[in-house]
N, C-alpha and C positions, 0 to 999 in steps of 0.2 A: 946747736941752739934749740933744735925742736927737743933732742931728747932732755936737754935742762928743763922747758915749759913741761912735758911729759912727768919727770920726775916731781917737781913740785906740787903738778896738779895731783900725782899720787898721794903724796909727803899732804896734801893739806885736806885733799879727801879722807884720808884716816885718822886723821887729828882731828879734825872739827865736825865729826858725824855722833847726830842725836840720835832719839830714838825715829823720827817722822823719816831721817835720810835713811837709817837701816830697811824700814818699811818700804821706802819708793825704790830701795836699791830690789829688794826682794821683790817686789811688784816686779820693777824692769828684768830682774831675772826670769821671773814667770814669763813674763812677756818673751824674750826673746826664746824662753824654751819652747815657747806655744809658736812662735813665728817657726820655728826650726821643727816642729814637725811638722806645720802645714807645709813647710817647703817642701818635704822628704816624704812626704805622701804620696803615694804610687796611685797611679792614677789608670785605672784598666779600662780596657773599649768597654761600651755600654752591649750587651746584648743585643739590643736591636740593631744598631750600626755591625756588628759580627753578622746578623741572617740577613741585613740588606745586602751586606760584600759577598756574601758567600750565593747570594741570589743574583745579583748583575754576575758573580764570576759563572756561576752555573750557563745562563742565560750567552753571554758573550762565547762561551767555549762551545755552545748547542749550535752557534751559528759558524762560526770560525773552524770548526773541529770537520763538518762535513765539506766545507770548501776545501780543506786542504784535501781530504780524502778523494773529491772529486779530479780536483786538477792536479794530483798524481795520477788519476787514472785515465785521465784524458794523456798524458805524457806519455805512460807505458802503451796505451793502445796507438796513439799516433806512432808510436817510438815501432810498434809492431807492424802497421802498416806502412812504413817508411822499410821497411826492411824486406818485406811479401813484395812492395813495388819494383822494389832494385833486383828482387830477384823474378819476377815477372817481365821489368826489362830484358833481364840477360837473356832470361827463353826467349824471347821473341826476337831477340839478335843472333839465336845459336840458332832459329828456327830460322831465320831467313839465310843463314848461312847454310844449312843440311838442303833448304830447298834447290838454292844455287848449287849445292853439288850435287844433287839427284838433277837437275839439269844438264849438266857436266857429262853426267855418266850417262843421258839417257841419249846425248847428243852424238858421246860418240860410239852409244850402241847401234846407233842406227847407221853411222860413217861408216865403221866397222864392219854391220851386217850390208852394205850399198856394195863396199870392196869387196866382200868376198863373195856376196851372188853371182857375179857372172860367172 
């Protein structure tokens, strides 16, 4: 049904067009050609909105960039004293163990040297 109304309105817009409807038709074609390149008009950042972005990104990375840099290096340096400690522990366990066998040996150097003085 729509395409019968369709047709007809074609069928009687062709038939019964003056000189004022080929005009308005041509108007409305102007028109819609003007509508269709305003639509398809590319539209670019404005220059100042590009140095304002580019001036917060500078800014934001000045403050962010040495943070990260920092607490990397707090990491590797704890990460370094976590490592000097467990081996400062051990010496100090292999050191209490050498003292107790210089104990050992000094105790029964002198057993040793008791038993055989006489």
């Amino acid at each position: 049904m729509q395409k019968t109304l369709a047709h007809e309105a074609q069928n009687s817009d062709s038939s019964a067009r003056t000189p004022d409807d080929t005009a308005s038709v041509g108007a409305k074609d102007q028109l819609l050609s003007d509508l269709d390149k305003v639509q398809r008009k590319e539209e670019n950042i404005p220059f100042q909105t590009l140095v304002w972005t580019y001036i917060v990104l500078f800014f934001v990375l000045m403050f962010i960039l040495p943070k990260i840099y920092i607490a990397n290096q707090i990491y590797y340096i704890s990460r370094d004293i976590n490592h000097k400690y467990h081996k400062y522990t051990a010496l100090i366990e292999e050191n209490r163990h050498l003292r107790k066998k210089i104990e050992q040996l000094q105790y029964q150097s002198q057993v040793v040297d008791d038993i055989t003085v006489p």
